[in-house]
N, C-alpha and C positions, 0 to 999 in steps of 0.2 A: 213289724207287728209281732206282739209274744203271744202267744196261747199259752191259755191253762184250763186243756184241758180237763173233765173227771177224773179223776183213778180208775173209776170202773168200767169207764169209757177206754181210757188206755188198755186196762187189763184187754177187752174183750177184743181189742185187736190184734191181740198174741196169741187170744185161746180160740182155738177154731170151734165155730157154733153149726151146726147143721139147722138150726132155725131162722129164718129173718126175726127183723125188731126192729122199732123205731123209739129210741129215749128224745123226752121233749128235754134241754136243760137249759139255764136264764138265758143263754146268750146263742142257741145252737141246738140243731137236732144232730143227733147220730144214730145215721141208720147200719144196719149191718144187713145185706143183702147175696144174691146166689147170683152167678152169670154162668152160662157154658164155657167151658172149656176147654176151648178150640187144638189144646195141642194134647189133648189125649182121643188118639185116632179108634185105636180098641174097640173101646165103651163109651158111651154118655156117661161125661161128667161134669160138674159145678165146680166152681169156684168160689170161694167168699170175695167180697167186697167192702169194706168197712170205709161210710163216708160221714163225714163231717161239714155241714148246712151253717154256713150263716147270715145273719146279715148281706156281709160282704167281702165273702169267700165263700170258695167249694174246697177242700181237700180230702185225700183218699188214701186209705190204706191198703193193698192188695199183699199177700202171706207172702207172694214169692219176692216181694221185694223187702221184706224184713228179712235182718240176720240178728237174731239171738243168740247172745253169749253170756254162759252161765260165770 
C-alpha cells in the first residue's frame, strides 16, 4: 500500500504543536494529539502523537522515533 499523504499533514509531524487538532482529508483524518510522558520522572509532561485514520489503517508518528537530517 502507498500513501500520499498531505504536505501539511507531513509537515506537522516534524513541527512540534502544543495544541491538539483533527484535519478531516478525502481519504483519512489526521489527528495530532498529547499523552503523558511516562519517562520524564521530575515533572509532568506530554508528548505529541501524530495519528493518521483510515479507512483501513491506523498509522502513528511519535518525535522520538523521527530522525531528521538536514
Amino acid at each position: 500500500m502507498f500513501f500520499q499523504f498531505h504536505p501539511l499533514a507531513i509537515e506537522d509531524c516534524v513541527t512540534p504543536s502544543s495544541l491538539p487538532k483533527i484535519e478531516d482529508y478525502d481519504d483519512y483524518l489526521f489527528i495530532v494529539t498529547h499523552g503523558v510522558d511516562f519517562t520524564r520522572t521530575e515533572k509532568f509532561n506530554t508528548a505529541e502523537l501524530d495519528l493518521f485514520l483510515g479507512k483501513d489503517y491506523f498509522g502513528h508518528v511519535s518525535p522520538h522515533l523521527l530522525e531528521i537530517r538536514a
